[in-house]
C-alpha positions in Angstrom: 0.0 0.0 0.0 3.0 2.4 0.9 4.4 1.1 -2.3 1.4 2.7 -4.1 1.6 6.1 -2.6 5.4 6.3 -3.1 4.9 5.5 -7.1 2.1 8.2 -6.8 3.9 10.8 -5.1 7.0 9.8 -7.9 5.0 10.4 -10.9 3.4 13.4 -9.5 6.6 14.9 -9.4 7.5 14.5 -12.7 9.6 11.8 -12.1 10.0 9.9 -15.6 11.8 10.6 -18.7 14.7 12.9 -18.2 16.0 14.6 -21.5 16.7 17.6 -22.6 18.1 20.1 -25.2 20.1 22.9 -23.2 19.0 26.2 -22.9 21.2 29.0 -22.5 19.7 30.4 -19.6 18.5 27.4 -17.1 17.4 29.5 -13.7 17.7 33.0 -13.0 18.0 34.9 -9.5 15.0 37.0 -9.8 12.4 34.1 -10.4 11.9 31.6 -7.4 8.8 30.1 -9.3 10.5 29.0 -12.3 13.6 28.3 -10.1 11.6 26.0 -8.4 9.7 24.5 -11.8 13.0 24.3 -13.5 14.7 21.9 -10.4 11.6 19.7 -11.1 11.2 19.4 -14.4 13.8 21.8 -16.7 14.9 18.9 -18.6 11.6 16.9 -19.4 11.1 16.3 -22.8 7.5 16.2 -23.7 8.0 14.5 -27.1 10.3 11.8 -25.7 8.3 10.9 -23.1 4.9 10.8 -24.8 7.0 7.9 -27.6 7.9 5.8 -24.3 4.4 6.2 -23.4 5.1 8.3 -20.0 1.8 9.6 -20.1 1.7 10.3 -16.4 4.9 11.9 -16.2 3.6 14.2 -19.0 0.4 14.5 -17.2 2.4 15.2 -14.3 4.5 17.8 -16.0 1.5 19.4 -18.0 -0.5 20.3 -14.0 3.0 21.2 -12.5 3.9 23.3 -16.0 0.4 25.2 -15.7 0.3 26.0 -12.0 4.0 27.2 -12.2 2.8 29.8 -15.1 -0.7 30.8 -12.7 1.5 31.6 -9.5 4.1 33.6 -12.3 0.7 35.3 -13.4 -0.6 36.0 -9.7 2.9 37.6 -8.7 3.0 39.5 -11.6 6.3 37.9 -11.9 7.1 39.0 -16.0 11.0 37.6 -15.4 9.8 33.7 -14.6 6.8 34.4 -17.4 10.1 35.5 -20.0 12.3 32.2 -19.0 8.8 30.2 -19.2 8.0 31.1 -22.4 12.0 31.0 -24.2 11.6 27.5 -22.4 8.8 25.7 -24.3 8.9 27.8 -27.0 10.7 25.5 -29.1 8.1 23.1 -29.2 5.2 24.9 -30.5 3.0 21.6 -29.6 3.6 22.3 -26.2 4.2 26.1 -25.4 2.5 28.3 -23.1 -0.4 28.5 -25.2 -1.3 25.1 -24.7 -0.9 24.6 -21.3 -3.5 27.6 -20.4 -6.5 26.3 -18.5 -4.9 22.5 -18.7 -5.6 21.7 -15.4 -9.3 21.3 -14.3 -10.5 22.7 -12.4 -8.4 25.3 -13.3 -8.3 29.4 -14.4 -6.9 30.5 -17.2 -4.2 32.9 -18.1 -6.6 35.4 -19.0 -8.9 35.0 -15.8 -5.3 34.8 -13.6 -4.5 38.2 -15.1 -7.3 40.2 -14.6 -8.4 38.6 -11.1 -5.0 39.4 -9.7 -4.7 42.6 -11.5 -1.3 41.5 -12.9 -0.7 44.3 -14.9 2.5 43.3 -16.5 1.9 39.9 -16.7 -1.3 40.8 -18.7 1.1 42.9 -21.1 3.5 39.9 -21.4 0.9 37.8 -22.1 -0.7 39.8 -24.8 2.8 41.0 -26.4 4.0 37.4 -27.2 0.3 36.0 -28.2 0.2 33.7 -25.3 -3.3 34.9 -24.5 -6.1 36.1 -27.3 -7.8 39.2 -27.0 -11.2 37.9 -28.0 -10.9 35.2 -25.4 -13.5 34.7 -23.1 -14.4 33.9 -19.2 -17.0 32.1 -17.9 -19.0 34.2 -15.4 -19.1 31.8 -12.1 -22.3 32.9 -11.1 -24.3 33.4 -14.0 -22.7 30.7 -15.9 -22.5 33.4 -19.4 -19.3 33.7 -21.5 -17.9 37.3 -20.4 -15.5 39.0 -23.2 -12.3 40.3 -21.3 -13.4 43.9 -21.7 -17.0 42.6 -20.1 -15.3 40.8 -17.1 -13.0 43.3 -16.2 -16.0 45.8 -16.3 -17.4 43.8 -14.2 -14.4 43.7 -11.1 -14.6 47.3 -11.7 -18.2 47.1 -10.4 -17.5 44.7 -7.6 -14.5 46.8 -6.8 -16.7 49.9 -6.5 -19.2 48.6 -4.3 -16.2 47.3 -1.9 -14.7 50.6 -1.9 -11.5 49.4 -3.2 -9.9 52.8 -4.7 -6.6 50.2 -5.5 -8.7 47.5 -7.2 -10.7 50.4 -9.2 -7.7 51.9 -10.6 -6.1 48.9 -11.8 -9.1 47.3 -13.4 -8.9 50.4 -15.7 -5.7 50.3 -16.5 -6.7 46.8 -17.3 -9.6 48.0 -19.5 -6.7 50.5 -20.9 -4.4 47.7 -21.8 -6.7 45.5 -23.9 -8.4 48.8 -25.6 -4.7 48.8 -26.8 -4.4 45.4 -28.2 -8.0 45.1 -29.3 -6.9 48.1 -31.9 -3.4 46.3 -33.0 
């Protein structure tokens, strides 16, 4: 029975097929997220595992991959988000894009952003197309898909009726940011 919980805990961590091309920058000082991600699972190779049938480990990977890139989003933490993304980029079957909202139940980048009021992030997120402007949220309470523009309008009314001066003026600047890539 321990046996069981031991292989769990194993795959869970990404334990699996190690394999890698290098990357010229591996961990940086100013990132503890992807620090931490990169210890774990820097050299997994999504491809190779996936031909010797690792499924878990990717599985495993693909949760730990997305919830490394949420807490980047929630910290506003751009530098982890920038080694993130030069990271999977090479494998455009694999890259930030797809791992948004992999993990159910799970938020997406877009959500992350705007709930957080990760400014930069957002920015990031937008600049490099990891994130699409015409993407939409599901509204928990009325269960109605909310454009970006109409969810963030939306914080800015729960923010007013809280009071939150803070809240208020960075769901505008929000609003202000994707005004700016809804005209690019």
């Amino acid at each position: 029975m321990i046996k069981k919980y031991i292989i769990i805990f194993i795959i869970l961590l990404g334990f699996g097929c190690i394999s890698a091309s290098p990357i010229s920058k591996q961990t940086t000082n100013q990132s503890t997220i992807y620090n931490d991600w990169f210890k774990r699972h820097g050299k997994w190779n999504f491809k190779k595992a996936y031909e010797t049938n690792e499924a878990q480990g990717n599985k495993g990977y693909s949760f730990q991959t997305n919830w490394a890139i949420l807490d980047m989003i929630a910290k506003d933490d751009v530098v982890g988000l920038k080694y993130m993304y030069e990271k999977l980029k090479p494998d455009p079957e694999h890259n930030m894009t797809f791992f948004n909202g992999i993990a159910i139940p799970s938020v997406s980048y877009e959500q992350q952003a705007i709930d957080k009021r990760s400014i930069k992030a957002l920015k990031f997120l937008l600049k490099n197309k990891v994130i699409d402007i015409k993407a939409t949220i599901e509204d928990e309470k009325t269960q109605k898909e909310l454009s970006l523009f109409q969810y963030t309008t939306q914080k800015i009314k729960e923010a007013k009726n809280k009071k939150d001066f803070k809240a208020i003026s960075r769901y505008k600047k929000i609003l202000e940011i994707l005004q700016n890539y809804k005209e690019k």
